[in-house]
N, C-alpha and C positions, 0 to 999 in steps of 0.2 A: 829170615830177616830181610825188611824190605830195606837195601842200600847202593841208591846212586844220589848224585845233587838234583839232580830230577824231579824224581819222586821225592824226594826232600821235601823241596820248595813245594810240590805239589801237597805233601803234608800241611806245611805251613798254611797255603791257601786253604785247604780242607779246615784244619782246624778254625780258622778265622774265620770262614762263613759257611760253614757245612757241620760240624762238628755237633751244634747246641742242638740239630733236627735229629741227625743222624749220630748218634754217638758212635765213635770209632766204626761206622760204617753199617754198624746196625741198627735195627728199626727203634723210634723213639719218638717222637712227635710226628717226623714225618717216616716212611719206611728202612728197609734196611738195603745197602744199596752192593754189600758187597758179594751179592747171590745174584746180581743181575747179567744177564748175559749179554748187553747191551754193546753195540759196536761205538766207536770213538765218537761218532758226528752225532751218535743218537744223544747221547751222556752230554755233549757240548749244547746240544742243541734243548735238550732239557732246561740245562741250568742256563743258559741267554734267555728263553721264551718264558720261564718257570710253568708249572702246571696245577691245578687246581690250586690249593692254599700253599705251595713252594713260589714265592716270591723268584722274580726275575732278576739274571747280575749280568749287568751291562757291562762293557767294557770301562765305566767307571768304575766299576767294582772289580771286576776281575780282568787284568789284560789279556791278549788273545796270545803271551805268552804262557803269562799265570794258565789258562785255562787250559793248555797244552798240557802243562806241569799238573794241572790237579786231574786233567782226566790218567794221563799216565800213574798216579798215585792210585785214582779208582783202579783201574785196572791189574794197575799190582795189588790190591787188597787181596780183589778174590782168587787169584792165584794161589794166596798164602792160607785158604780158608780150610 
C-alpha cells in the first residue's frame, strides 16, 4: 500500500490530469508508465515539455510542488508492481 501525504497529493494530481491517458498507471490512450525506469528530472521533464500527442503542464497546471508530489507518486507505483 502506497501511504505517505506525499504520494497522496501526488495521487490526487495524477488522477486529475494523468489518470484519463494512463489509467491507474497503465497503458490506455497514451502508454503505461508505471514499468518505466525513468529517473525524477526525466518524468518531470516529460510532463512540462509533453511529447508527441501528451499535451504539456505548465506550471499553471501542475505546480512545481504538485509536480514533486506526482513524480514521487510515479515512482511509488512501480515499486508496488
Amino acid at each position: 500500500r502506497i501511504a505517505s501525504p506525499e504520494i497522496e497529493q501526488g495521487r490526487r494530481v495524477f488522477m486529475q490530469h494523468c489518470h484519463v491517458c494512463h489509467p491507474g498507471g497503465e497503458g490506455g490512450l497514451g502508454p503505461s508508465l508505471n514499468d518505466k525506469p525513468l529517473p525524477a528530472f526525466l518524468i518531470q521533464s516529460q510532463v512540462r515539455l509533453g511529447l508527441g500527442v501528451m499535451p504539456e503542464f505548465g506550471e499553471q497546471q501542475i505546480s512545481a510542488e504538485e509536480m514533486d508530489e506526482l513524480t514521487a507518486y510515479l515512482m511509488a507505483l512501480r515499486k508496488f508492481r
